[in-house]
N, CA, C and O atoms as a Tinker XYZ file with bonds, in Angstrom:
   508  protein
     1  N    100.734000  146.606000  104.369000    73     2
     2  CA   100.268000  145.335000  103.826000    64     1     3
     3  C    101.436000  144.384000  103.571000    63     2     4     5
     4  O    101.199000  143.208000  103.846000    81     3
     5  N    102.562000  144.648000  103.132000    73     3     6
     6  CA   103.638000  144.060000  102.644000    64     5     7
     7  C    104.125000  143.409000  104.014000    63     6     8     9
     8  O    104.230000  142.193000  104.176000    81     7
     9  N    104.334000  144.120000  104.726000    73     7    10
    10  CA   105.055000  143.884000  106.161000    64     9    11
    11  C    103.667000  142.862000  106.426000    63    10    12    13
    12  O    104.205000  141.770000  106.612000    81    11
    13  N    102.138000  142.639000  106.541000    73    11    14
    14  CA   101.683000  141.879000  107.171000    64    13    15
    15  C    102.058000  140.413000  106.331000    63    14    16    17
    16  O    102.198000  139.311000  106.862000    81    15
    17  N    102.154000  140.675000  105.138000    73    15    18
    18  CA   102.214000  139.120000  104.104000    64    17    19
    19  C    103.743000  138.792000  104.761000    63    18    20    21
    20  O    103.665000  137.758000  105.424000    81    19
    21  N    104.832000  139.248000  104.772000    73    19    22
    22  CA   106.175000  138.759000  105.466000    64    21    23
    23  C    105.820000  138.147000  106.313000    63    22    24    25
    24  O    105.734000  136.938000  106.094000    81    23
    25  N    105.405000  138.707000  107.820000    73    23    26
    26  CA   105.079000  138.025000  108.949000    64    25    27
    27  C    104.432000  136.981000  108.747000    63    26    28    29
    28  O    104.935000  136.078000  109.415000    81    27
    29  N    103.476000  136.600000  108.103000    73    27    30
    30  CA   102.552000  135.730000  107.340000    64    29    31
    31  C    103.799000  134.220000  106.833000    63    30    32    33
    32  O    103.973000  133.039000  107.135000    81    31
    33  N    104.370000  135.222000  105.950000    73    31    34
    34  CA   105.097000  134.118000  105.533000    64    33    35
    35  C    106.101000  133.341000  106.218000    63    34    36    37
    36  O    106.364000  132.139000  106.204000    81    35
    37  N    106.718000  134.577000  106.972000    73    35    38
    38  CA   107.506000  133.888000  108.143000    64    37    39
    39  C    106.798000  133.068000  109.680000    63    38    40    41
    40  O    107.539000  132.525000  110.499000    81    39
    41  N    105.812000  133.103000  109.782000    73    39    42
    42  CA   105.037000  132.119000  110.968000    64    41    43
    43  C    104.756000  130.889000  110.156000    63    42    44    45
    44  O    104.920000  129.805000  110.715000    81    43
    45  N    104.223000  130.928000  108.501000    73    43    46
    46  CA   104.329000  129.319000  108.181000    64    45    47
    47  C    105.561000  128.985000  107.492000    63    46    48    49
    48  O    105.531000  127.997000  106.758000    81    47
    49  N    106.730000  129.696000  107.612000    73    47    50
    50  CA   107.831000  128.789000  107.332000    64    49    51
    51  C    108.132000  127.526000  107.968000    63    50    52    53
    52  O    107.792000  127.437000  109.148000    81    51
    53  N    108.626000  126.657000  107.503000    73    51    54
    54  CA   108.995000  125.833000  108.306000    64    53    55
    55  C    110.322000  125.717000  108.848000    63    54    56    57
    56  O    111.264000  125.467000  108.095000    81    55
    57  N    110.485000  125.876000  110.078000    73    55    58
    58  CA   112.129000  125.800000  110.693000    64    57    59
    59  C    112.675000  124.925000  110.912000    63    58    60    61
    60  O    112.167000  123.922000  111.412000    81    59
    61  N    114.054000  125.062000  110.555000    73    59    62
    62  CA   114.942000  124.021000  110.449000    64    61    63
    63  C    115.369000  123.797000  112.273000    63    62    64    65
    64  O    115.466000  124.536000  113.252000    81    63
    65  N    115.510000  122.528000  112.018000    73    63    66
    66  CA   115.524000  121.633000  113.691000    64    65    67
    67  C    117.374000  121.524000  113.556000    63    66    68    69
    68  O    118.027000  121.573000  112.513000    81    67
    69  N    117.815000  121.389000  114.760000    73    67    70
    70  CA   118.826000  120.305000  114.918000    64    69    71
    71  C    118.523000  119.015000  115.121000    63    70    72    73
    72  O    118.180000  118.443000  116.156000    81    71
    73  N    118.758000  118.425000  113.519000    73    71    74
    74  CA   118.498000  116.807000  113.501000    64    73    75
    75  C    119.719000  115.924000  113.951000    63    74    76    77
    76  O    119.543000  114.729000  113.718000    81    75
    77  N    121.153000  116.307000  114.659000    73    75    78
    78  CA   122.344000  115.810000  114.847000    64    77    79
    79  C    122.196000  114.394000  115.836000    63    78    80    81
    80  O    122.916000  113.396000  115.792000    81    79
    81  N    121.048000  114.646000  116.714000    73    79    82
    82  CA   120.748000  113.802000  117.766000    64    81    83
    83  C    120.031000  112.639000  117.508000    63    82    84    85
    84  O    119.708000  111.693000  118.226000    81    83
    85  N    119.833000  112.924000  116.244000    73    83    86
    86  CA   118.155000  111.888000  115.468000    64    85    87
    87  C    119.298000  110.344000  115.037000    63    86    88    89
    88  O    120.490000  110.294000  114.734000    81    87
    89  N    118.187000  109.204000  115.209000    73    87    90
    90  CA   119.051000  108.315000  114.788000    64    89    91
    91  C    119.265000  108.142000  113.230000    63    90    92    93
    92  O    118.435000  108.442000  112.372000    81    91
    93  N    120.761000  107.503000  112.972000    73    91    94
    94  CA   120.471000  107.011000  111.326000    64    93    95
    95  C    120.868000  105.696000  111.361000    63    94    96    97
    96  O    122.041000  105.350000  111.503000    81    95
    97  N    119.630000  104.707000  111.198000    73    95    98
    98  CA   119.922000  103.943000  110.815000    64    97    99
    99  C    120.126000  102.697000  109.824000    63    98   100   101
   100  O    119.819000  101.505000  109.866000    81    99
   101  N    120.829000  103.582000  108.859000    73    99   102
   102  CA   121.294000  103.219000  107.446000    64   101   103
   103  C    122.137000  101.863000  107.495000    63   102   104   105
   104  O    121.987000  101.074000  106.562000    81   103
   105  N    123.135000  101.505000  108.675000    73   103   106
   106  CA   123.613000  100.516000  108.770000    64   105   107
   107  C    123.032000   99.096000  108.812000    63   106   108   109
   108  O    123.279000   98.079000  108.163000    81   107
   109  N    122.139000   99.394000  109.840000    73   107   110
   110  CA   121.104000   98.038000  109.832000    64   109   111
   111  C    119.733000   98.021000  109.122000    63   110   112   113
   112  O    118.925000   97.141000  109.418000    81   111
   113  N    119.399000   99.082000  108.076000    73   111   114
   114  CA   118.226000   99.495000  107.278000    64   113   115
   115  C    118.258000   98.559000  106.485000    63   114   116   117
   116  O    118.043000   97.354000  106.614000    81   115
   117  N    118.721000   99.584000  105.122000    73   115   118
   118  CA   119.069000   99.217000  103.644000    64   117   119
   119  C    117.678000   98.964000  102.854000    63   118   120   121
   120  O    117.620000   98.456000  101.735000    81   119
   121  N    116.565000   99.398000  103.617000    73   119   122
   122  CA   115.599000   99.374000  102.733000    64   121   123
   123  C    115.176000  100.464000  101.932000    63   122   124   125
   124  O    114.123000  100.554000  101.301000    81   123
   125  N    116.588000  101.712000  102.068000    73   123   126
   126  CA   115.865000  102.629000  100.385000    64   125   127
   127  C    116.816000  102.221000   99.061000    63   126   128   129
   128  O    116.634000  102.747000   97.963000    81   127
   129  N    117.857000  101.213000   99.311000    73   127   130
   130  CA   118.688000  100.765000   98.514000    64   129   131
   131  C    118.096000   99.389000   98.232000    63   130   132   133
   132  O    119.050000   98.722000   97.831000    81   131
   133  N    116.831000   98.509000   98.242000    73   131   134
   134  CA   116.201000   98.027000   98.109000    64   133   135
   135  C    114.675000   98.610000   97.533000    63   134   136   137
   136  O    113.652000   97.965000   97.761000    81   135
   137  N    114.663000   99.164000   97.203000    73   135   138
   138  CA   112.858000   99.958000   96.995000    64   137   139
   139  C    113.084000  100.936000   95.767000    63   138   140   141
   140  O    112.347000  100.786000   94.793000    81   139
   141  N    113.914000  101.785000   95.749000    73   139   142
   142  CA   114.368000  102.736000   94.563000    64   141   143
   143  C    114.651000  102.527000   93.460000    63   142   144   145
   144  O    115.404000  101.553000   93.451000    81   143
   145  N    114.448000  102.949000   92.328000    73   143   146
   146  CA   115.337000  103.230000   91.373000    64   145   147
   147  C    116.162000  103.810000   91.369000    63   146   148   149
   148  O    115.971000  105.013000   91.196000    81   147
   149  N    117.724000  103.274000   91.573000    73   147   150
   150  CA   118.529000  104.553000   91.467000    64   149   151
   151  C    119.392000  104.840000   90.269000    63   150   152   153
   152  O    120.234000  104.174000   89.666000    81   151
   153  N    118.886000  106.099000   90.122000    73   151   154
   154  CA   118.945000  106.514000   88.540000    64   153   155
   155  C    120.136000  107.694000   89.001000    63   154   156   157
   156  O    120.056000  108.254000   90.094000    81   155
   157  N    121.186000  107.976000   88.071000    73   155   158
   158  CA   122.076000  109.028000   88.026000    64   157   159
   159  C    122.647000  109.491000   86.531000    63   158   160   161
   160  O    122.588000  108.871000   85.469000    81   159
   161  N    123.124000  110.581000   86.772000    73   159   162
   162  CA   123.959000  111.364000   85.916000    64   161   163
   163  C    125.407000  110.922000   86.118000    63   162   164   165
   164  O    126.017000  111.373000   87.088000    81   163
   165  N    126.121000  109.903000   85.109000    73   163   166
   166  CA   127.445000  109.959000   85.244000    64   165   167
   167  C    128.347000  111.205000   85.103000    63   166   168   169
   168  O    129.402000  111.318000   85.727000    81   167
   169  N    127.836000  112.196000   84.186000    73   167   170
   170  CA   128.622000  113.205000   84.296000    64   169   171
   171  C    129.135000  113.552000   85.831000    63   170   172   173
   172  O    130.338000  113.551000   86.096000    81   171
   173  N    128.263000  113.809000   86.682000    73   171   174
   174  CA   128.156000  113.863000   88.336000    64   173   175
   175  C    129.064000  112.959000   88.975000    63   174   176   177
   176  O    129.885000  113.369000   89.795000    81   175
   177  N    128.943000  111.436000   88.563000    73   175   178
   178  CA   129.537000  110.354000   89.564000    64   177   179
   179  C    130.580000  109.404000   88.061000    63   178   180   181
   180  O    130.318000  108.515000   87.250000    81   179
   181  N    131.526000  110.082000   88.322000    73   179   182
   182  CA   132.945000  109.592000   87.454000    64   181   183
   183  C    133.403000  108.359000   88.571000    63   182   184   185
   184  O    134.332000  107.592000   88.316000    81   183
   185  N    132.616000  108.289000   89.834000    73   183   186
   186  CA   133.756000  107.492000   90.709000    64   185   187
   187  C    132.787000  106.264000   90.972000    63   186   188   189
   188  O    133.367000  105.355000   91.566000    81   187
   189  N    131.291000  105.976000   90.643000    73   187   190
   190  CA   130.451000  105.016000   90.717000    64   189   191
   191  C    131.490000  103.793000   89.457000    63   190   192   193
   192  O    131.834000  104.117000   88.320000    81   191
   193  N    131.829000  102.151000   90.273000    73   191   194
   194  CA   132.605000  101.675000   89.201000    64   193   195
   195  C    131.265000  101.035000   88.308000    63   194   196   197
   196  O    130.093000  100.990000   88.682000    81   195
   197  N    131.827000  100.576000   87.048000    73   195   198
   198  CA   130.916000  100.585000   85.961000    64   197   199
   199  C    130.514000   98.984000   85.931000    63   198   200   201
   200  O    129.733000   98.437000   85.154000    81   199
   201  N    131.098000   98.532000   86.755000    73   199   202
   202  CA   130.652000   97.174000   87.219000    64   201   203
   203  C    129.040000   96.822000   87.883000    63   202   204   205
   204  O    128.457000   95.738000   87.866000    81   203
   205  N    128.650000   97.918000   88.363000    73   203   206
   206  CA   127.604000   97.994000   89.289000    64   205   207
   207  C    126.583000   98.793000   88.158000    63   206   208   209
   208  O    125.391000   98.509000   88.266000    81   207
   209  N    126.837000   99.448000   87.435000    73   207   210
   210  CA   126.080000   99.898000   86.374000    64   209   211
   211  C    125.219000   99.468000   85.549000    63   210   212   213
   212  O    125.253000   98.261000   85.311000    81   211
   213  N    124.283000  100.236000   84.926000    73   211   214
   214  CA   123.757000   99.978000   83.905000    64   213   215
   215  C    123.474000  101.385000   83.103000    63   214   216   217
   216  O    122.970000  102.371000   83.639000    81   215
   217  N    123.931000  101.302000   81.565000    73   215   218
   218  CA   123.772000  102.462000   81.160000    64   217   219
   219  C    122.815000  102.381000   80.160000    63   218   220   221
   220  O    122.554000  101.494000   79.348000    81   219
   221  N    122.092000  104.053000   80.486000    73   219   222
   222  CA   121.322000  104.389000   79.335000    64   221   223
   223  C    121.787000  105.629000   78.510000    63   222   224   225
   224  O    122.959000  105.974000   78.356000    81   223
   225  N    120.790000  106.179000   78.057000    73   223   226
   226  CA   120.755000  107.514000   76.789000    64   225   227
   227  C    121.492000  108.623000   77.597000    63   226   228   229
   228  O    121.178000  108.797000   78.775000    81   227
   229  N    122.587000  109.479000   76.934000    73   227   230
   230  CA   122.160000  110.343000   77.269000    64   229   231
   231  C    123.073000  110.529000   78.908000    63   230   232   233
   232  O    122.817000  111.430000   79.708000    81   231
   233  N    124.013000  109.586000   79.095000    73   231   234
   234  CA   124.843000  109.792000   80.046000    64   233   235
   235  C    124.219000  109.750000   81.662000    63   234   236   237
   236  O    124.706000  110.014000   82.761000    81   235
   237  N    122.733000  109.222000   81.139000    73   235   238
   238  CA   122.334000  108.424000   82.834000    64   237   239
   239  C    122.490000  106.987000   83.183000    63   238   240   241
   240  O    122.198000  105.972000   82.551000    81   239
   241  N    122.926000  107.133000   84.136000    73   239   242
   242  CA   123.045000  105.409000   84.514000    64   241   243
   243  C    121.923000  104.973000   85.593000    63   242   244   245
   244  O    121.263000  105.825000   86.188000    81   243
   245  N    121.687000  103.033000   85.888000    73   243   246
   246  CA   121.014000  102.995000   87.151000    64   245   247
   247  C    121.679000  101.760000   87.644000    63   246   248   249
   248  O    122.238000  100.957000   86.898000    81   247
   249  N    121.594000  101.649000   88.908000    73   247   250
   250  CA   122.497000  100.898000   89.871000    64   249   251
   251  C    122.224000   99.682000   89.559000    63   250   252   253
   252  O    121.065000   99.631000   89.972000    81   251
   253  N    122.377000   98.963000   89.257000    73   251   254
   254  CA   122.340000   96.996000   88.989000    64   253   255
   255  C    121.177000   96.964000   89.675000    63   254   256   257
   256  O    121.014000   97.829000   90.535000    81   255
   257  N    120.254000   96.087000   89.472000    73   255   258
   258  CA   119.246000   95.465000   90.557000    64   257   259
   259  C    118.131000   96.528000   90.725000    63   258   260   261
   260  O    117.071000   96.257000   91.290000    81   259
   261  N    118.405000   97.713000   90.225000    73   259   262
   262  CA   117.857000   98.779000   90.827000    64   261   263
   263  C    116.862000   99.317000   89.562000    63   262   264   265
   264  O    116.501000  100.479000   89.378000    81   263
   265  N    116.563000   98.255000   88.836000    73   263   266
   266  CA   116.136000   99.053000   87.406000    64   265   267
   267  C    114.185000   99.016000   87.601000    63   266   268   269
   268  O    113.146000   99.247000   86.982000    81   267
   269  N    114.545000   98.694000   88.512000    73   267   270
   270  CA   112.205000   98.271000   88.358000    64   269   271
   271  C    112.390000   99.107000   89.972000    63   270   272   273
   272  O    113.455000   99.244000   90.573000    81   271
   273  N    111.229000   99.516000   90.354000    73   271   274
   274  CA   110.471000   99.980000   91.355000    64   273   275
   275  C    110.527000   98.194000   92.513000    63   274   276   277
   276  O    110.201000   97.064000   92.148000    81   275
   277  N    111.050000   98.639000   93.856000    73   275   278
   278  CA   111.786000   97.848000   94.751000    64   277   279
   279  C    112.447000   96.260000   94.281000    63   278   280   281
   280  O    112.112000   95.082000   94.401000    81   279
   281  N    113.519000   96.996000   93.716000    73   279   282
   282  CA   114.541000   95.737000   92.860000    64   281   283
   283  C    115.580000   96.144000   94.157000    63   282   284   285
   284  O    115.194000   96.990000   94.964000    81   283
   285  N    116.921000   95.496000   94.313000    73   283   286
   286  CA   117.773000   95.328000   95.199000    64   285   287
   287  C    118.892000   95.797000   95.012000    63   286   288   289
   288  O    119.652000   95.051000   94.394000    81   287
   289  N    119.334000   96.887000   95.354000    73   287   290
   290  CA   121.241000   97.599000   94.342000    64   289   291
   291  C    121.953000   95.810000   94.723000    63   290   292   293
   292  O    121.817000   94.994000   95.635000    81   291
   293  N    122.625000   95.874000   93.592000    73   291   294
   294  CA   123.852000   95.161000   93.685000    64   293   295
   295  C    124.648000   95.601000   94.794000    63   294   296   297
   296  O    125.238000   94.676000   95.353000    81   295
   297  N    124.846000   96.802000   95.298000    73   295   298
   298  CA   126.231000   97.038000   95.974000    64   297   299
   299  C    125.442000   97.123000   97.534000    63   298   300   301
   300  O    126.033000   97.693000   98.451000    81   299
   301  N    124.300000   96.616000   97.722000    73   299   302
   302  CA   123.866000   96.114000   99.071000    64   301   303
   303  C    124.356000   95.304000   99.515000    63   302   304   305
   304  O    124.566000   94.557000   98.559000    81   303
   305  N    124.916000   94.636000  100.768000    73   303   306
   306  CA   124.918000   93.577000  101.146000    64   305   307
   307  C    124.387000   93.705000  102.590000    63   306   308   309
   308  O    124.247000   94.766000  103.198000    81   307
   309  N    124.098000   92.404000  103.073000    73   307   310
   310  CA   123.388000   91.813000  104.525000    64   309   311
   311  C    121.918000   92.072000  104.450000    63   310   312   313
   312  O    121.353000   92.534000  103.459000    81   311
   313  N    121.370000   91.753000  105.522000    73   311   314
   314  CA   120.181000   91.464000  105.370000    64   313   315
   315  C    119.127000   92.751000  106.001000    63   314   316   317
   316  O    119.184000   93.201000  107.146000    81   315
   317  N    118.207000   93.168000  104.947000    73   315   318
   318  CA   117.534000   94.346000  105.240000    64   317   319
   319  C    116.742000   94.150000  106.605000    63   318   320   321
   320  O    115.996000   93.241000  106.969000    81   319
   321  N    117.291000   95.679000  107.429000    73   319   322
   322  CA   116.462000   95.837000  109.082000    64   321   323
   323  C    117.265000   94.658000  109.317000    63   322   324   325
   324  O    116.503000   93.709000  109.498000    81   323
   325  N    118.475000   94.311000  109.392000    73   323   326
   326  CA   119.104000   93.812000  110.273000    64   325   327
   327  C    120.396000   94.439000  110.332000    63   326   328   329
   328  O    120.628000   95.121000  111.330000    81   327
   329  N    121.448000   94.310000  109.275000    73   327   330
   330  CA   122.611000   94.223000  109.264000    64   329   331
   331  C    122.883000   94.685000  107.725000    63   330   332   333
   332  O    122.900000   93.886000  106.788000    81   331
   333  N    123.060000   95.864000  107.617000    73   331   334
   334  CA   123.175000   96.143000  105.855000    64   333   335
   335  C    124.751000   97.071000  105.588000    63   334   336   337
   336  O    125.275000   97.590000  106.574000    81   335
   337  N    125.374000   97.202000  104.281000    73   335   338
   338  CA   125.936000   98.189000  103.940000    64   337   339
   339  C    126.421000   98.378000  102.883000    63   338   340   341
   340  O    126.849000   97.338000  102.382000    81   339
   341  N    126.632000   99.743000  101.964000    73   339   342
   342  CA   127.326000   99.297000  100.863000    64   341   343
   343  C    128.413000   99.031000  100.527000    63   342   344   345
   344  O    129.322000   99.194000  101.342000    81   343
   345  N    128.645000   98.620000   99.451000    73   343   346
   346  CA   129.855000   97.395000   99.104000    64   345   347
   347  C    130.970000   98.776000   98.474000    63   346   348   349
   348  O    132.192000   98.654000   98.564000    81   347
   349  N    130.380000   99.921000   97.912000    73   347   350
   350  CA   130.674000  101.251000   97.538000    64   349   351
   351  C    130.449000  102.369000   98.142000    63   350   352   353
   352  O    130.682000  103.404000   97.519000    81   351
   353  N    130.003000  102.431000   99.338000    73   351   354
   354  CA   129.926000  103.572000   99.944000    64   353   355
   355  C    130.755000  104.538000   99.582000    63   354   356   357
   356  O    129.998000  105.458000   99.272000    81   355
   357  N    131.413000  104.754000   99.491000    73   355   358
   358  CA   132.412000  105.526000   99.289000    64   357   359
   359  C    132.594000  106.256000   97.570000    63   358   360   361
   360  O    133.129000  107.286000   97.162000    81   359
   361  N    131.914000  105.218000   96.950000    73   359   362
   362  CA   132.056000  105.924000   95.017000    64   361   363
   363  C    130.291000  105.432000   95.351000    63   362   364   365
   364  O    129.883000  104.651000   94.492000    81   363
   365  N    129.726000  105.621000   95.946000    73   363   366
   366  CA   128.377000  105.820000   95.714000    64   365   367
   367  C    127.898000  106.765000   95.343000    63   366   368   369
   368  O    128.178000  107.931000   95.623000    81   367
   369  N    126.763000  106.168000   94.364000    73   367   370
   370  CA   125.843000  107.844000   93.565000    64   369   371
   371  C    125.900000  108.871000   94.471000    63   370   372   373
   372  O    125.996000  108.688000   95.685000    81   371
   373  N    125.839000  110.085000   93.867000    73   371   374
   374  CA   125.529000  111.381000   94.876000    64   373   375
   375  C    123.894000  111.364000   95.281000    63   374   376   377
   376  O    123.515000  112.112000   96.183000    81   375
   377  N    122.758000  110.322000   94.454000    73   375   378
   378  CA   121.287000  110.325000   94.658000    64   377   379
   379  C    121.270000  109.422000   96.176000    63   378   380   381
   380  O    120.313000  109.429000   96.950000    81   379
   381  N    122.509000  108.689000   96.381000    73   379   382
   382  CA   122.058000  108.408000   97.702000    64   381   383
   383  C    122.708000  108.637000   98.822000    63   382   384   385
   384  O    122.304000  108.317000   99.941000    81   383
   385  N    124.392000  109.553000   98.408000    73   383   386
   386  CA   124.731000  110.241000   99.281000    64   385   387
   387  C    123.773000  111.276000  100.210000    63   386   388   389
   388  O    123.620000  111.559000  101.399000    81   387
   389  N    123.225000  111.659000   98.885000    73   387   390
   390  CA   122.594000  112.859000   99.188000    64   389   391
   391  C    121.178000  112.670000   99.995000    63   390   392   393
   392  O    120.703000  113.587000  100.665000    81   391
   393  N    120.480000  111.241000   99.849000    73   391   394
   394  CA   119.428000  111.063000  100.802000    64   393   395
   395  C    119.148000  111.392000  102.022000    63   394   396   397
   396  O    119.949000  110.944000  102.842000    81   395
   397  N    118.310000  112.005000  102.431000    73   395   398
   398  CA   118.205000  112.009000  103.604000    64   397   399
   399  C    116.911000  111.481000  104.524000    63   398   400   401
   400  O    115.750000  111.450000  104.118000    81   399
   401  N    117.396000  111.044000  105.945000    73   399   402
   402  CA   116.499000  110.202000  106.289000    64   401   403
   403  C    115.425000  111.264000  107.025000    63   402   404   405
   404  O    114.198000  111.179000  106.972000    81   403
   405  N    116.278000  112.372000  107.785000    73   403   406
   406  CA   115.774000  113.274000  108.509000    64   405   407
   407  C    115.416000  114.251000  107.070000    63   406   408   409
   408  O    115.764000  113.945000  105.930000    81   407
   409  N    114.767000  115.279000  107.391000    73   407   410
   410  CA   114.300000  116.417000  106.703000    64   409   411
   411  C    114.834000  117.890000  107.696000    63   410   412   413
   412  O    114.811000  117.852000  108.927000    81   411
   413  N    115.232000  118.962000  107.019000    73   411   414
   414  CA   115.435000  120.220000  107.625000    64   413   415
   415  C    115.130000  120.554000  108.953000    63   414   416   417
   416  O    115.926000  121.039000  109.759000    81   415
   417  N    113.492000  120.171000  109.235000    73   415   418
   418  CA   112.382000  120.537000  110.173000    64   417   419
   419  C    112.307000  119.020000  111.101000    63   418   420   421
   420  O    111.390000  118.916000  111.915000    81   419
   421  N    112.967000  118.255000  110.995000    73   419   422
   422  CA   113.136000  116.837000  112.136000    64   421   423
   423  C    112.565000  115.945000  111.731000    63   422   424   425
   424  O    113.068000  114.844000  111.955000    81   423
   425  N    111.452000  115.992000  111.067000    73   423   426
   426  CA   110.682000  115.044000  110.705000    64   425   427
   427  C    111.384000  113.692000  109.700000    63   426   428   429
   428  O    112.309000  113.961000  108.933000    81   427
   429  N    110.914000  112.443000  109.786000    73   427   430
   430  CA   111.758000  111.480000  108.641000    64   429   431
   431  C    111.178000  112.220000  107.357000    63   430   432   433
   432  O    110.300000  113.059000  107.155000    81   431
   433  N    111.935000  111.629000  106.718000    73   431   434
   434  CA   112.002000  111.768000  105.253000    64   433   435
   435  C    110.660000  110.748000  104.887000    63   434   436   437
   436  O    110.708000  109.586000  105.290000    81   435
   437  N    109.158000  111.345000  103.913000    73   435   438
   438  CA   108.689000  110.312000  103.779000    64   437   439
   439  C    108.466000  109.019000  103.148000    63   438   440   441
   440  O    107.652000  108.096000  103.173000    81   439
   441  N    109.945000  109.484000  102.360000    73   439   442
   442  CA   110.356000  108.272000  100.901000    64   441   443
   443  C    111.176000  107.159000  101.673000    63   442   444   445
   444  O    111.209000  106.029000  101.186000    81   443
   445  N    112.006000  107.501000  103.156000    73   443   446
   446  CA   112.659000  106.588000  103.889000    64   445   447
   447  C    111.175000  105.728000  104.470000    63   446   448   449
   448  O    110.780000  104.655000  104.014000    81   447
   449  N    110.543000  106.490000  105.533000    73   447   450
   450  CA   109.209000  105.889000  106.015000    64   449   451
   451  C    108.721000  105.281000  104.784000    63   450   452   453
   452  O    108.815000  104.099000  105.115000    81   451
   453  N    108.068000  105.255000  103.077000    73   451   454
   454  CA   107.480000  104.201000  102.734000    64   453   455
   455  C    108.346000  103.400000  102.398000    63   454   456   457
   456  O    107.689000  102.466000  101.937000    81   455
   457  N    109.649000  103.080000  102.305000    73   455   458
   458  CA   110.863000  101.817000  101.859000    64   457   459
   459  C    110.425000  101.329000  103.095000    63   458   460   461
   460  O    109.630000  100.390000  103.071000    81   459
   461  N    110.784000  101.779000  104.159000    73   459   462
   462  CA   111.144000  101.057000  105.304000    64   461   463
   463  C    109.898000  100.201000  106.026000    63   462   464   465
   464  O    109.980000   99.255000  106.809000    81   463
   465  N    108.460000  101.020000  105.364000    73   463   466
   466  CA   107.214000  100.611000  105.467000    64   465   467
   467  C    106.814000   98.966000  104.578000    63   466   468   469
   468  O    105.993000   98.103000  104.889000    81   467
   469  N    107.704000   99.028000  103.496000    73   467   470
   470  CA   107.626000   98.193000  102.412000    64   469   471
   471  C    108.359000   96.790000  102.745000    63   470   472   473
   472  O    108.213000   95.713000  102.166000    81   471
   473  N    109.143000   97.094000  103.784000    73   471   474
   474  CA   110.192000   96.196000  104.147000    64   473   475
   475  C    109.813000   95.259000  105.310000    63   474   476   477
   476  O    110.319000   94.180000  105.618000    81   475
   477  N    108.491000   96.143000  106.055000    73   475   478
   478  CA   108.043000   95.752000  107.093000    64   477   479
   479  C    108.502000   95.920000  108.574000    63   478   480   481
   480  O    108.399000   95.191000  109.561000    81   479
   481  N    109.185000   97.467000  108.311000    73   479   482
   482  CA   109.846000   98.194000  109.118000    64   481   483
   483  C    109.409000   99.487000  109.487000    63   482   484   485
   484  O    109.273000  100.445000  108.726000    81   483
   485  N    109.106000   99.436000  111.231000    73   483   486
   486  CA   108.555000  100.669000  111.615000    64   485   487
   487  C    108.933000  102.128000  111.067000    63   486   488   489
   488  O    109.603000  102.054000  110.036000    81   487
   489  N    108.695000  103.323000  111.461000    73   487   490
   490  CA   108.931000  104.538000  110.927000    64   489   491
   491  C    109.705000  104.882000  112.155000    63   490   492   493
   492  O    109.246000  104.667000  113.277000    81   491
   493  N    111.005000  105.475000  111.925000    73   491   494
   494  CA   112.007000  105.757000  113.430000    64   493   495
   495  C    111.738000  106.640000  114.421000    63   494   496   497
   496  O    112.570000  106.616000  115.328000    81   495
   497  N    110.507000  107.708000  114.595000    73   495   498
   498  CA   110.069000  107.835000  115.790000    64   497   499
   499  C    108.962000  108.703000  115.125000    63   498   500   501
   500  O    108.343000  108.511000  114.079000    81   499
   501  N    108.853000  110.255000  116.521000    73   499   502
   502  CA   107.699000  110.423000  116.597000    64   501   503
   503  C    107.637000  111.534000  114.942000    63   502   504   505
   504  O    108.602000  112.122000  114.454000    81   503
   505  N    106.552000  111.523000  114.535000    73   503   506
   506  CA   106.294000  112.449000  113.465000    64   505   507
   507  C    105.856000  114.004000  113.297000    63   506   508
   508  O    105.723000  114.490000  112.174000    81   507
């Protein structure tokens, strides 16, 4: 019985794809840095500058612009689905380092698809 629930579990796993080939296009997007709240743990991001900040309780911060449900980060610039990037990439939160557009299994991410939906921007291919 044990051995049939494994097999079981292993046919609906979901397998991880090589997503290396998939496009990202974060450069000319910028619509999840437009749509989000982005909320962080400074303990985590000592290197986000405090210029772009806003702090709350409790050692969380959220990105300028970014405090309501699709407000605009401050550290966006150019124009969304055309020409975008951040102004901090580099001391950017780890919440949007860490985004991803692809998922494990190939598929987009479906929090990229509704920003990018919101923006009036297709979903980047097939699903």
């Amino acid at each position: 019985m044990l051995k049939i629930i494994k097999n079981l579990f292993q046919a609906f796993k979901e397998k991880e794809v090589d997503i290396s080939n998939k496009p990202i296009p974060c450069i000319n997007c910028g619509a999840c840095c437009s749509y989000f709240v982005v909320s962080f743990d400074n303990k985590y991001n000592p290197q986000v500058p405090l210029n772009k900040i806003i702090y709350y309780h409790n050692g969380k911060s959220v990105m300028k612009g970014t405090e309501k449900l699709k407000g605009r980060c401050i550290s966006l610039v150019g124009e969304i689905g055309k020409s975008c990037y951040c102004s901090i990439y580099n001391n950017r939160p780890n919440v949007c380092s860490d985004f991803p557009v692809w998922l494990k299994n190939g598929k987009q991410n479906p929090k990229c698809i509704k920003a990018r939906k919101y923006h009036g921007l297709p979903a980047l291919g097939k699903e």
